[in-house]
N, C-alpha and C positions, 0 to 999 in steps of 0.2 A: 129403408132406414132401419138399422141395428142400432138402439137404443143401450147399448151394454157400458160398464168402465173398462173392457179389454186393457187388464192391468196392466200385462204383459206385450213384449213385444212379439214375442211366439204368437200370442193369441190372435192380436192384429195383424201378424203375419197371415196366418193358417184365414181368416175371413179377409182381409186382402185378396190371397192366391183364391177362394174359392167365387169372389167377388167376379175375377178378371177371366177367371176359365171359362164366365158364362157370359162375359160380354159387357159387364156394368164396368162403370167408371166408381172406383172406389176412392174415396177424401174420410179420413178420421179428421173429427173436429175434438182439439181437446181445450175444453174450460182451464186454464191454470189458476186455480185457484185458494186462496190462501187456504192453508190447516185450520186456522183458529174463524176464517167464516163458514167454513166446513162444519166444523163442531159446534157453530154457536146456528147452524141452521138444523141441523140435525139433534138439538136438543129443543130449538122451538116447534120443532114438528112430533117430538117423539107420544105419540098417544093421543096427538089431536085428529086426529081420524082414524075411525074401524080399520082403515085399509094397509096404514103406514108399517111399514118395514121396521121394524126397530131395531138400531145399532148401537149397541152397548158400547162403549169406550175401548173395552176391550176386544172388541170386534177391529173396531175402526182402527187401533194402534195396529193388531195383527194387520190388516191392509194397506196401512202407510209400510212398514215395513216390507210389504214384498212389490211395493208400485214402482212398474220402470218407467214415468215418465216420454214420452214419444222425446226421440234426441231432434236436434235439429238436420241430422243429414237420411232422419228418414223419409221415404218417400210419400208424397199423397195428404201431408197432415197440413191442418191449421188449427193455429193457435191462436184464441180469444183468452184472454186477460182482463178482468175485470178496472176499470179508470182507475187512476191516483197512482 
């Protein structure tokens, strides 16, 4: 398990190919999840523990702007979507 947001699809590509050269069965799972529970989770966690990551607004804009989303004709992925 590779825990990453392989934002890209290059990136997913290149851990794909290195996945399949060794014999694993590779599946991306991708959360779709809204922007605005994005930011309203990431500002209830920001400094509630020693350990958290913290992503500045201006972090997170720059990473919306360069996310390619997994398309639907690419291979190996599923899509969970939160209800409603």
């Amino acid at each position: 398990v590779v825990d990453y947001s392989f934002w890209s699809r290059s990136q997913r590509e290149d851990y794909r190919s290195l996945g399949q050269a060794h014999g694993a069965t590779v599946e991306v799972v991708y959360f779709d999840t809204p922007v605005t529970e994005i930011r309203r989770r990431l500002a209830e966690r920001r400094g509630a523990d020693p350990d958290d990551f913290l992503v500045s607004d201006e972090l997170f804009d720059g990473y919306l702007e360069g996310f390619e989303p997994p398309s639907p004709h690419e291979p190996g992925v599923t899509t969970i979507r939160p209800p409603g």
